[in-house]
Structure formats: C-alpha cells, structure tokens
C-alpha positions as CSV (number, residue, x, y, z in Angstrom):
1,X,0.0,0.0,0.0
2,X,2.5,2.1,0.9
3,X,4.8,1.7,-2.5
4,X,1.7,2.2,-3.8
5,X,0.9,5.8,-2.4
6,X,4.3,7.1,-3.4
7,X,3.9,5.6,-6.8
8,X,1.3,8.5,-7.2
9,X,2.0,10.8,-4.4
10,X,2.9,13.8,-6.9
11,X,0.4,13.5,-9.0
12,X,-2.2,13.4,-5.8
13,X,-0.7,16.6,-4.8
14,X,0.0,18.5,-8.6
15,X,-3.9,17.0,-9.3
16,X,-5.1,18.3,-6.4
17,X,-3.3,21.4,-6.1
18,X,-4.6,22.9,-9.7
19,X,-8.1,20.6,-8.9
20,X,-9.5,22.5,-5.2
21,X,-10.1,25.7,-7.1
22,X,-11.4,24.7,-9.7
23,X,-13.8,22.4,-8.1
24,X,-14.3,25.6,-5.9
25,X,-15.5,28.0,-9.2
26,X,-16.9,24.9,-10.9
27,X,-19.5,24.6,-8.0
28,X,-20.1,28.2,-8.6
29,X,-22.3,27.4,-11.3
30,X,-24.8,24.6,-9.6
31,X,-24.6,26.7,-6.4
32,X,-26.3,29.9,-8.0
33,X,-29.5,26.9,-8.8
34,X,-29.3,25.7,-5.9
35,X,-29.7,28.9,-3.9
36,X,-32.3,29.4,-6.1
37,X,-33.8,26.7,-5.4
38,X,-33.6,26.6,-2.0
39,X,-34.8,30.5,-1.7
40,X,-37.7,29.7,-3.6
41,X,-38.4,26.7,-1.7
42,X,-38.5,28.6,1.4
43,X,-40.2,31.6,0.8
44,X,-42.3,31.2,-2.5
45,X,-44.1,27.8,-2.0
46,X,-44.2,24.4,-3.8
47,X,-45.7,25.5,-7.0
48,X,-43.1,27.8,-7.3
49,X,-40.5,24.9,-6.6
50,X,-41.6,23.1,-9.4
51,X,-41.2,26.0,-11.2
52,X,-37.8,26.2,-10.7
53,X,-36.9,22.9,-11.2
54,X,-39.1,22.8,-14.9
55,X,-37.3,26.1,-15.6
56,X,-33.8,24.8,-14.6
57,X,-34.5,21.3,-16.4
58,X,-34.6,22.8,-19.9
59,X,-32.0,25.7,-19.1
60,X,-29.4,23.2,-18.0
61,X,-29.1,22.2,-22.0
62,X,-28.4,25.6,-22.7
63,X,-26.5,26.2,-19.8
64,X,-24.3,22.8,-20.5
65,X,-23.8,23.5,-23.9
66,X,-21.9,26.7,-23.3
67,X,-19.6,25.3,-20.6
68,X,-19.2,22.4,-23.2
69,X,-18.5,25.1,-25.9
70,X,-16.4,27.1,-23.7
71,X,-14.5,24.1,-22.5
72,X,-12.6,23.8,-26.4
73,X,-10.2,26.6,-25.8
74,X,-8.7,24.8,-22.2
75,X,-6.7,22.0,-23.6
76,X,-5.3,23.5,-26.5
77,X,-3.9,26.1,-24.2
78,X,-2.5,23.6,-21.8
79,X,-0.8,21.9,-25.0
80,X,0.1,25.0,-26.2
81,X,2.1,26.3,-22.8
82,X,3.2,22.8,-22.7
83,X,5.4,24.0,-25.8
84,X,6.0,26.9,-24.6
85,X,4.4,28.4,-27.3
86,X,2.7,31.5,-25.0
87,X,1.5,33.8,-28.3
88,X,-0.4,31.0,-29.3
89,X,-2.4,31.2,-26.7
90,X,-3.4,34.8,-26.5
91,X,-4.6,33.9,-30.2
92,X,-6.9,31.3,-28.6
93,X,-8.1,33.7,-26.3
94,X,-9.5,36.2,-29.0
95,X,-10.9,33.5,-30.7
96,X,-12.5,31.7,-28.0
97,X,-14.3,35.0,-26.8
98,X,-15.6,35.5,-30.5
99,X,-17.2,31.7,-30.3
100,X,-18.8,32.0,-26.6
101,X,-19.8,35.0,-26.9
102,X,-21.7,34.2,-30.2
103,X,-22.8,30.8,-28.7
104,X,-24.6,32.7,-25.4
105,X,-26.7,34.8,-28.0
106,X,-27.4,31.7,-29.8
107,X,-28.6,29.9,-27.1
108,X,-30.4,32.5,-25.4
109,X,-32.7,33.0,-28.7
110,X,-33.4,29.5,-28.5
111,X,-34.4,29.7,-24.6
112,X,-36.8,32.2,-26.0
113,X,-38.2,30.2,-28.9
114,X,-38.4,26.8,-26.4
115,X,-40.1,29.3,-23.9
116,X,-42.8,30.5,-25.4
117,X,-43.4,27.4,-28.2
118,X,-42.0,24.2,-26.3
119,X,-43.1,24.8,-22.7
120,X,-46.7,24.7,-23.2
121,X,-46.4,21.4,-25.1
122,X,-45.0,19.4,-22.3
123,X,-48.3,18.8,-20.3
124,X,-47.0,20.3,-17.3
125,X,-49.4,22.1,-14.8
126,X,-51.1,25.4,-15.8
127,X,-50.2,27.1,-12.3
128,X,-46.3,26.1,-12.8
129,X,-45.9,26.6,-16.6
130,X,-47.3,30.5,-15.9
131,X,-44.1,30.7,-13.0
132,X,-42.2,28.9,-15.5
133,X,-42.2,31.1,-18.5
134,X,-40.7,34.1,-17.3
135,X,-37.9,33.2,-15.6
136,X,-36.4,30.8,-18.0
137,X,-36.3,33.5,-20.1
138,X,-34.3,35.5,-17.8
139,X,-31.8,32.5,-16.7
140,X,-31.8,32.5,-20.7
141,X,-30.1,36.1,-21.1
142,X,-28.2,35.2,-17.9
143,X,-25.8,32.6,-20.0
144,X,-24.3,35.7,-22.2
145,X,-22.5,37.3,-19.4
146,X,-21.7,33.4,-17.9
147,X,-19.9,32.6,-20.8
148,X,-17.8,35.4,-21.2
149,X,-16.8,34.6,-17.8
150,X,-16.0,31.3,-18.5
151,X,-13.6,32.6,-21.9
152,X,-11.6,34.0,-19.1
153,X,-11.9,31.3,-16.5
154,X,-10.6,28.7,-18.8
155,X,-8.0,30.7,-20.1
156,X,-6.4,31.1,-16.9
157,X,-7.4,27.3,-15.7
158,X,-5.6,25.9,-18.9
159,X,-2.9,28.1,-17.8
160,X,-2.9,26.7,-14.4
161,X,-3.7,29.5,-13.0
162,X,-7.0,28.9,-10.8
163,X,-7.5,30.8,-7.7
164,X,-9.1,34.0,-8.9
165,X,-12.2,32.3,-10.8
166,X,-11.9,30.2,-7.6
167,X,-12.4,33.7,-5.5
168,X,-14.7,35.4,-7.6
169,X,-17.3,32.5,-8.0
170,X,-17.8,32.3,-3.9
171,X,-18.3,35.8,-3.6
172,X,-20.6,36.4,-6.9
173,X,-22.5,33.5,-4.9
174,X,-22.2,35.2,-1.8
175,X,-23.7,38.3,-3.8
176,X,-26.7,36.0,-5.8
177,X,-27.6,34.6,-2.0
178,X,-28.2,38.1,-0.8
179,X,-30.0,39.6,-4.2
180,X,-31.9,36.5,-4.2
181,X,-33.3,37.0,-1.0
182,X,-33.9,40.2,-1.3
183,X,-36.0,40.0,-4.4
184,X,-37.8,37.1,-3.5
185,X,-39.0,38.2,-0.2
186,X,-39.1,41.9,-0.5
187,X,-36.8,43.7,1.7
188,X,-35.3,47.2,2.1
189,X,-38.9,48.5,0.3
190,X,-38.3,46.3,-2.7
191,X,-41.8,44.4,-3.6
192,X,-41.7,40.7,-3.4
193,X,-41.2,39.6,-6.8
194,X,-40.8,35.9,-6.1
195,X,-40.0,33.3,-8.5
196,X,-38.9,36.6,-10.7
197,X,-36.4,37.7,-7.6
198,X,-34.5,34.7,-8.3
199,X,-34.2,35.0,-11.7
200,X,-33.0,38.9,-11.1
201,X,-30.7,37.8,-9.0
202,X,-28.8,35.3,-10.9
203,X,-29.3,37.6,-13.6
204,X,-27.1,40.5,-12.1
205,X,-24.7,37.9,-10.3
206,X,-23.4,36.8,-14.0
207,X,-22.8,40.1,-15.4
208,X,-20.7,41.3,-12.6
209,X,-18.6,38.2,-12.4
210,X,-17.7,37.9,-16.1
211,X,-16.8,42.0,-15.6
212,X,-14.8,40.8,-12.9
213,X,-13.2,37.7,-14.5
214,X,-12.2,40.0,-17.5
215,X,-10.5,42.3,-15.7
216,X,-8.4,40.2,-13.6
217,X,-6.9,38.8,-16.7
218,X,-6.2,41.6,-19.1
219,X,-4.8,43.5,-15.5
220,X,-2.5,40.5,-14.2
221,X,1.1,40.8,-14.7
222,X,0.9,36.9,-14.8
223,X,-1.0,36.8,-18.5
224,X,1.4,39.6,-20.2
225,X,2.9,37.3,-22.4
226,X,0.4,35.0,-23.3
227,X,-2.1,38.4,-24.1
228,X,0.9,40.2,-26.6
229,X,-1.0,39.1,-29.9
230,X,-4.8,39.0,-28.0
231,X,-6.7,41.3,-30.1
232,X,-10.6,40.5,-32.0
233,X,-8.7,41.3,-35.6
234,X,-6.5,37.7,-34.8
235,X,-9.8,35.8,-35.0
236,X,-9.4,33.0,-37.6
237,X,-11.4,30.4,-39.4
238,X,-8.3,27.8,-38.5
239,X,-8.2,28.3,-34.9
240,X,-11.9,29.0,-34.6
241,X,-12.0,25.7,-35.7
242,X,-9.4,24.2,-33.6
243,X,-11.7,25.2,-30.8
244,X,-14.8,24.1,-32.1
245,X,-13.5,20.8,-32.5
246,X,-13.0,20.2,-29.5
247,X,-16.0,22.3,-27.7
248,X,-18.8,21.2,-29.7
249,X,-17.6,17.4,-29.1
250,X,-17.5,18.3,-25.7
251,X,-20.7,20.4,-25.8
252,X,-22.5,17.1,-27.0
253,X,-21.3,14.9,-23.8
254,X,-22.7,16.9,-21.4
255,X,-26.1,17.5,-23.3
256,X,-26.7,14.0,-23.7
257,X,-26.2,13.6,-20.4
258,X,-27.6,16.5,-18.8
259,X,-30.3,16.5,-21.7
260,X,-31.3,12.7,-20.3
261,X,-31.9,14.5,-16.7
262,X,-33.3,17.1,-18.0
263,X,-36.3,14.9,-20.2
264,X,-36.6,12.1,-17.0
265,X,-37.5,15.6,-15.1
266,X,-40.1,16.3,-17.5
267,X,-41.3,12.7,-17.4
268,X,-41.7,13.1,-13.7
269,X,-43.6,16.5,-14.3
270,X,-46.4,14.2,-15.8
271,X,-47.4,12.5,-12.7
272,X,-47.5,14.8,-10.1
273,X,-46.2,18.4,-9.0
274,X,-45.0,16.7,-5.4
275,X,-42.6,14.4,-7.8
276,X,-41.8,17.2,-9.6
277,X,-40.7,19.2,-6.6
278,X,-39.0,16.3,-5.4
279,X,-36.7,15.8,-8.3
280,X,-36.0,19.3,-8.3
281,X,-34.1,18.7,-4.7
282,X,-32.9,15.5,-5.2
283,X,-31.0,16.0,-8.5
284,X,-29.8,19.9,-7.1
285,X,-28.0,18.5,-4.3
286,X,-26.7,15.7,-7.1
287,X,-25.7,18.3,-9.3
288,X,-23.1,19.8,-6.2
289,X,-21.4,16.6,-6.4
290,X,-21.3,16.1,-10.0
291,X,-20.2,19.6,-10.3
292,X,-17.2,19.2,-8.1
293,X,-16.2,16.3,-10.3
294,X,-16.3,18.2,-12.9
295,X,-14.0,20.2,-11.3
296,X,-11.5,17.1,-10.5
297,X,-12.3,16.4,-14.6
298,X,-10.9,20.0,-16.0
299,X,-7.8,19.8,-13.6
300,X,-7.5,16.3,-15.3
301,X,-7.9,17.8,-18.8
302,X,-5.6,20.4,-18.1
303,X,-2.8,18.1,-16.7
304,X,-3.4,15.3,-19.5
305,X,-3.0,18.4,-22.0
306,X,0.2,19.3,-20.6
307,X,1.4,16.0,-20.9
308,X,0.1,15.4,-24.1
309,X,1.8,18.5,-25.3
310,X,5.3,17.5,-24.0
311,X,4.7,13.7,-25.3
312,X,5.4,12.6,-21.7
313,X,3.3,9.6,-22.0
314,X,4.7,7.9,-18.9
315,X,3.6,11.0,-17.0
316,X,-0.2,11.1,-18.3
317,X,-0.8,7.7,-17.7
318,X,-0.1,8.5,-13.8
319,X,-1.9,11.5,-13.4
320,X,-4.8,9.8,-15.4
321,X,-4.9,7.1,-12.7
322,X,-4.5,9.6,-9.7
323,X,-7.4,11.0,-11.2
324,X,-9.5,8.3,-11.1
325,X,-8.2,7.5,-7.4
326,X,-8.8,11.1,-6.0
327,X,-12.7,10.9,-7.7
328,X,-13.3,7.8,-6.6
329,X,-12.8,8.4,-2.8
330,X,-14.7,11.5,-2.7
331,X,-18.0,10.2,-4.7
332,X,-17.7,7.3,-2.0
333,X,-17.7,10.1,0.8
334,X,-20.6,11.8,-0.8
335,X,-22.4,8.5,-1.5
336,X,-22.2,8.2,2.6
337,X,-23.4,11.3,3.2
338,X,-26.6,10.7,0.6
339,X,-27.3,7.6,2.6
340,X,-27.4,8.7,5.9
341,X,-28.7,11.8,5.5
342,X,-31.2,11.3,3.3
343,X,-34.2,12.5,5.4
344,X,-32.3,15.6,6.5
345,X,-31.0,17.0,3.3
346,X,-33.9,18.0,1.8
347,X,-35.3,20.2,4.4
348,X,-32.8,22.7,2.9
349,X,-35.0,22.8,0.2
350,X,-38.4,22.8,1.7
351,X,-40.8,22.1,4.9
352,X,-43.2,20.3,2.4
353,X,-43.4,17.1,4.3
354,X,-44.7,15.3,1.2
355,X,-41.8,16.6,-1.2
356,X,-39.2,15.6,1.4
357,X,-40.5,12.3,1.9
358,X,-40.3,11.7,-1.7
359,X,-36.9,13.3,-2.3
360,X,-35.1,11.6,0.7
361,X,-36.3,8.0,-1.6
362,X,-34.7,9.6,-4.7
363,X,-31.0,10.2,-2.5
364,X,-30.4,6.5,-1.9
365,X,-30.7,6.5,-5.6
366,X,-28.4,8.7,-5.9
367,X,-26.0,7.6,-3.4
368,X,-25.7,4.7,-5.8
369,X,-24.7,6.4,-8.9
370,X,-22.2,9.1,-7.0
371,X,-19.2,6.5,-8.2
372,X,-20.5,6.0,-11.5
373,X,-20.8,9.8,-12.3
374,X,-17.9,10.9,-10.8
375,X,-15.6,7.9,-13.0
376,X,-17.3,9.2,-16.0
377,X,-16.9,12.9,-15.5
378,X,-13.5,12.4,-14.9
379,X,-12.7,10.2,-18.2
380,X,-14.2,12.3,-20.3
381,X,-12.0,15.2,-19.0
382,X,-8.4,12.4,-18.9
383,X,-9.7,11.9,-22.7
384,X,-10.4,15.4,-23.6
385,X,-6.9,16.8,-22.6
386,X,-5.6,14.5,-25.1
387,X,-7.6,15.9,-28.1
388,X,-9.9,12.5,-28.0
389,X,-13.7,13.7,-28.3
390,X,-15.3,12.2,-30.7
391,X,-15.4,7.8,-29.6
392,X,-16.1,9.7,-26.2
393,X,-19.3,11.7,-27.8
394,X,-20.9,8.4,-29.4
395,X,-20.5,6.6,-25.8
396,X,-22.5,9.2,-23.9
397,X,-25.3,8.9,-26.7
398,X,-25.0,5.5,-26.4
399,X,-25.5,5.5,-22.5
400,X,-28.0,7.8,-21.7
401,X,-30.0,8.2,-24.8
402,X,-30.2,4.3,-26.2
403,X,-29.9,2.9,-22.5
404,X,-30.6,4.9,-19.4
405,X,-33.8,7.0,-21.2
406,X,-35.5,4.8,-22.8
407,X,-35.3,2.1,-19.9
408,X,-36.6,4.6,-17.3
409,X,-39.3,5.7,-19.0
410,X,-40.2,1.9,-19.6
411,X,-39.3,1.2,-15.9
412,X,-41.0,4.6,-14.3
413,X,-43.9,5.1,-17.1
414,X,-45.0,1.7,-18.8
415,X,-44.5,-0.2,-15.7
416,X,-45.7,2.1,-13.6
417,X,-42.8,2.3,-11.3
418,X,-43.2,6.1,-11.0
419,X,-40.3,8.4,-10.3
420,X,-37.8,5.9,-8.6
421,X,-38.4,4.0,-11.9
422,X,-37.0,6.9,-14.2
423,X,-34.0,7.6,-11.7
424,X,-33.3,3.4,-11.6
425,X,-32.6,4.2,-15.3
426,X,-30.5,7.3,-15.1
427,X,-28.7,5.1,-12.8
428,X,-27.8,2.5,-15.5
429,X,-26.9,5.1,-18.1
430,X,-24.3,6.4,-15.7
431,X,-23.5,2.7,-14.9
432,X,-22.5,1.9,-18.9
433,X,-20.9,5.6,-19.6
434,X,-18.4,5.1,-16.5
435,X,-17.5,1.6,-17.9
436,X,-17.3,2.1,-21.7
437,X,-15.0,5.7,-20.9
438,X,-12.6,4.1,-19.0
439,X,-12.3,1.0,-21.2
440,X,-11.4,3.4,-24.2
441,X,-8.9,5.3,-21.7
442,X,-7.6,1.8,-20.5
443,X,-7.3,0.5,-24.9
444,X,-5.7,4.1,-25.9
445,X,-3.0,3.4,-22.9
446,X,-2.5,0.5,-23.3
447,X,-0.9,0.1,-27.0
448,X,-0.1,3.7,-27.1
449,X,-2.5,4.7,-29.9
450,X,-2.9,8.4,-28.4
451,X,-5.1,10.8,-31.3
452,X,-3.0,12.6,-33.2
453,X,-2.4,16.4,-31.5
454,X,-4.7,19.1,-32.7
455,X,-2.6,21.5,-35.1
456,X,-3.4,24.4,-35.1
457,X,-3.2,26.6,-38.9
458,X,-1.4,30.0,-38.0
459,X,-2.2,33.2,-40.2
C-alpha cells in the first residue's frame, strides 16, 4: 500500500493542487441553482419549486452546452504552454471570446423560442408553466455574461492559474444569495417579486462576475505574455475551428447527459407536481457533487494536455490514474453522506413534508450512482486533454440516450414504477458511460495509440 501511495503521491498533490479551485468555481455554477432553489423553496411555495426545477430542467441544456463550448479553448492552451508556445495562446483567447460570446446569444434565442413554443407542449401544470415562462427566459439572457466569464476562467485554468475564478465564484454566490433574498422576499422596500427575484438575481450575479473575470486577466502581470498578440482582428477560421472541435464534441457529452436528466425531469412532471418538486431537490444537491467532479475532470484535462503537449506519456498515464483514485474516494464520501442523511438534506429545500418524503427515496438513488458519475466525469475530462472527443461523444449517446432513457421511461412510465423507476434508469446510463469511458482510456494506454495532436493553422 505504501509503495503504492508514493507511486502516485505527486500527481495526488500536482492534481489536487490545480483541482480545489477549480472544483471551488466549478460549483459556482450549480450553487447559483441551488440557492435558487432553496430560496424559492423557502419563501415562494411548492408550485413555485416546481417551477424552478421545470425552468432549470430545460435551461441546463443551454446552460451545458456553453460550458461544453467554452471548454474547447482549455486543452489547446495547456498543449500550447506545454510548448511553450505562449503567443499562441493569447490567439486562442481572441478567438474563443468570439465563439462564446456568439454561442450565449445563440442559445439564449433558443431559450426564448423553447419558452414561449415548447413549454406549453410538455403537459406540465397550468399554475407552474405560468411561473415557469418568465424566468427561463431570464436565466436564458443570464448565459451571455456566464460565458464570457467562463472565456476567461478557462483561459487562466488551462494556464494553471486557478484561484481567482476560484475567489470570484464564492463571492458572486455570496452576492446572488443576498439579491436573491432580497428580491424574492421583498426587503429594504423592494416588492416581493418571487420566482422573478430569483431569476433577477442570478441575472445581475453573471454580469458582474464575467466584468470581474475580465478584468483580472487583461490587468495580471501573470497573462502579459500569453495576451501580446490578443486582439478581435486575430480571430481566424483555423483556430476558430481548432476550438470548435473540441467544444462542440464536448458540448455534446454533457447535453446527452444533462439532456437525459433534463427529459426524466419532464417525465416526472407528468405525474405529479409533489414528484416534480421532489426531483427538483434530489438531483440539485446531485448536481453539487457532479459539479465538483467536474472540477477534479478539468484539472485532469488540463494536466493530460500538458502531458500530451510534452509527449510525456509515462507522466499522463499517472496523473490519469491519480485522477481516477482522487474521484473515486470523494464520490464514495458523498455516496455516505446521501445515505445517511437522506431525510435531513432535503429540508434545505423545503418544509413540504410530502416533497421531502419523496426526495429523501430519490438520495439512496443517488448515493448509488455518485461513483458511477464521478468515474465518467472524470474520463471524459483524462480523454479530452488529449484531443480525444469524438469515440467519447458516441459513448455518452450510447449510455443515456439508447440505455438509461429509454429504460426509465419503460421502468417509471410503462411499468408504472413512477419516479424511482425513471431515476433506476438514469442510474444505468451512468452505470455503462463510466464503464465504456474508461475502457477506451484503458485501450488508448494501453498500446499507445494516443489521437494525433490538434494542429493548429497560424495566419
């Protein structure tokens, strides 16, 4: 055990080292739903709750899609500074601002159009679609500002520079906490607004942070050389591309996934607004966890892409592994805490007995796929650093969209297994990504067939 340990004690402490703060900001973006959530919860009612969690259902995609998107810049960066090749990646800058910031204007017209034309065809109740409407369209405008910030947040993360999108996310939610309250409840003179508040709130809490986020980087003394050639007039069709290759692969994992969640929550919206309610807490305080592997995933992109960059294929295979280890342990923590605190947990949410009764069920569920999810999150992020998207892309669709799906709604729907039927199936598609993504890690290592690098074309 020991020889073991100190066959991966650097990579434990390198992994974890660049991982803590990005797990940290990563959270940043589940935590500003969940307070939310748990606001509304409190002091707008159940109907409202539901509300929230149809809203957040069909934003998520959006939402996902730009981090994915966003997420295409990071390892070409790391392989980039792994060459030392620093003007290269203030080129990647300009263009990656171009692409997100294109992407959030994209994505919130189609929040708009799924608003007003999709909504009202997904038999959900009157009373919640009418809550509903509005504020997905204001989490909708809300993903502009998010994705400029996260231009600059990867830009530093692929970098290794991680402590200031790290700062900035606790106190912007620090900041959406206190607007949120505020708004909802109606203090200071301001009129309640409810569900609206929230939607304010998150609203405002975005812009400022991507202001914030920008100006750190352009004002650091640590980004000088990498920004000498940043400037909107580099933007090329080559590198543009380079990006997109990446990102919109990645884009596509997380939306089948989140996508899957996203459609079992409108399945559950068809029996009952309790359910509904339920799921909304249940798969909130599933997303923390999944969000914080995420953040373990992009530290394992980023060192996989330095790696990758300096051929060191003795080194990736390590910190690959270390990955896995330091994921492992903590979705097994978490899995505990699901389990044991099952009926306590969701009275952060709400004081509806009925919902809590319902969502504690749903959290031994979800104690059981905490290792699954967090081995997945992770391999996608080993594989990504190393410029491999695409295999990865057709195993998520594959797992969630051919398997997990279809079997809950046969399980939850046909079989009338309700709710814990849909989530047994979201637990299977996790089940088959976890395995299939670390078999193609495992056969890539193996007999060395890495993906060729990424070139990218310079002007």
């Amino acid at each position: 055990m020991s020889s073991f340990y100190q066959k991966y004690k650097s990579h434990y402490r390198d992994n974890l080292k660049l991982a803590i703060p990005v797990v940290i900001s990563q959270l940043g973006h589940t935590l500003v739903q969940t307070s939310d959530t748990i606001i509304v919860g409190h002091f707008a009612g159940t109907i409202s709750l539901a509300a929230v969690s149809l809203a957040t259902s069909i934003f998520t995609i959006a939402l996902i899609i730009g981090i994915g998107i966003s997420y295409g810049s990071t390892p070409l960066i790391a392989q980039h500074n792994g060459r030392n090749e620093s003007a290269e990646c203030g080129q990647l800058l300009s263009n990656s601002l171009f692409i997100n910031v294109i992407t959030g204007i994209i994505l919130f017209g189609l929040v708009c159009l799924g608003s007003v034309y999709f909504l009202d065809d997904l038999h959900q109740s009157a009373d919640v679609l009418v809550k509903a409407k509005p504020f997905l369209m204001l989490l909708g405008l809300s993903v502009i500002p998010m994705l400029v910030f996260n231009t600059f947040k990867q830009f530093a993360e692929g970098l290794g520079f991680t402590r200031q999108a790290m700062m900035i996310s606790i106190w912007g939610n620090i900041l959406n906490i206190c607007l949120g309250i505020t708004f909802v409840k109606g203090l200071f003179g301001i009129h309640p607004m409810g569900i609206m508040g929230a939607g304010y709130s998150t609203l405002i809490d975005r812009c400022i942070m991507s202001a914030v986020m920008g100006l750190y980087v352009f004002r650091s003394e640590n980004f000088k050389r990498y920004l000498k050639d940043f400037s909107l007039r580099n933007i090329s069709r080559a590198r543009s591309l380079s990006i997109l290759k990446i990102g919109a692969p990645v884009a596509l994992q997380y939306t089948f996934e989140i996508s899957a969640f996203s459609a079992a929550a409108v399945l559950v919206g068809t029996i009952g607004v309790l359910q509904q309610a339920a799921h909304q807490v249940a798969i909130n305080l599933a997303s923390i966890t999944y969000m914080m592997s995420s953040g373990v995933s992009a530290a394992a992109a980023i060192k996989s892409g330095n790696y990758f960059g300096m051929k060191n294929h003795d080194s990736l295979q390590l910190s690959a592994n270390a990955s896995y280890h330091t994921v492992l342990v903590f979705m097994a923590f978490t899995a505990l805490v699901f389990t044991f605190g099952n009926t306590l947990l969701p009275w952060i949410y709400t004081s509806d007995n009925n919902v809590i009764s319902i969502a504690s069920q749903l959290l031994i569920l979800a104690a059981v796929f905490q290792l699954f999810d967090g081995a997945q999150v992770v391999g996608l992020g080993i594989l990504r650093g190393m410029g491999d998207v695409n295999i990865p892309t057709g195993i998520t669709f594959f797992a969630y969209w051919v398997v997990g799906l279809p079997v809950g709604y046969y399980w939850g729907i046909h079989l009338n297994w309700g709710i814990n039927g849909i989530w047994c199936g979201l637990v299977l598609g996790l089940m088959v990504s976890a395995i299939l993504l670390y078999i193609r890690f495992k056969v890539i290592s193996k007999y060395h067939r890495l993906p060729q690098n990424i070139i990218i074309a310079k002007d």
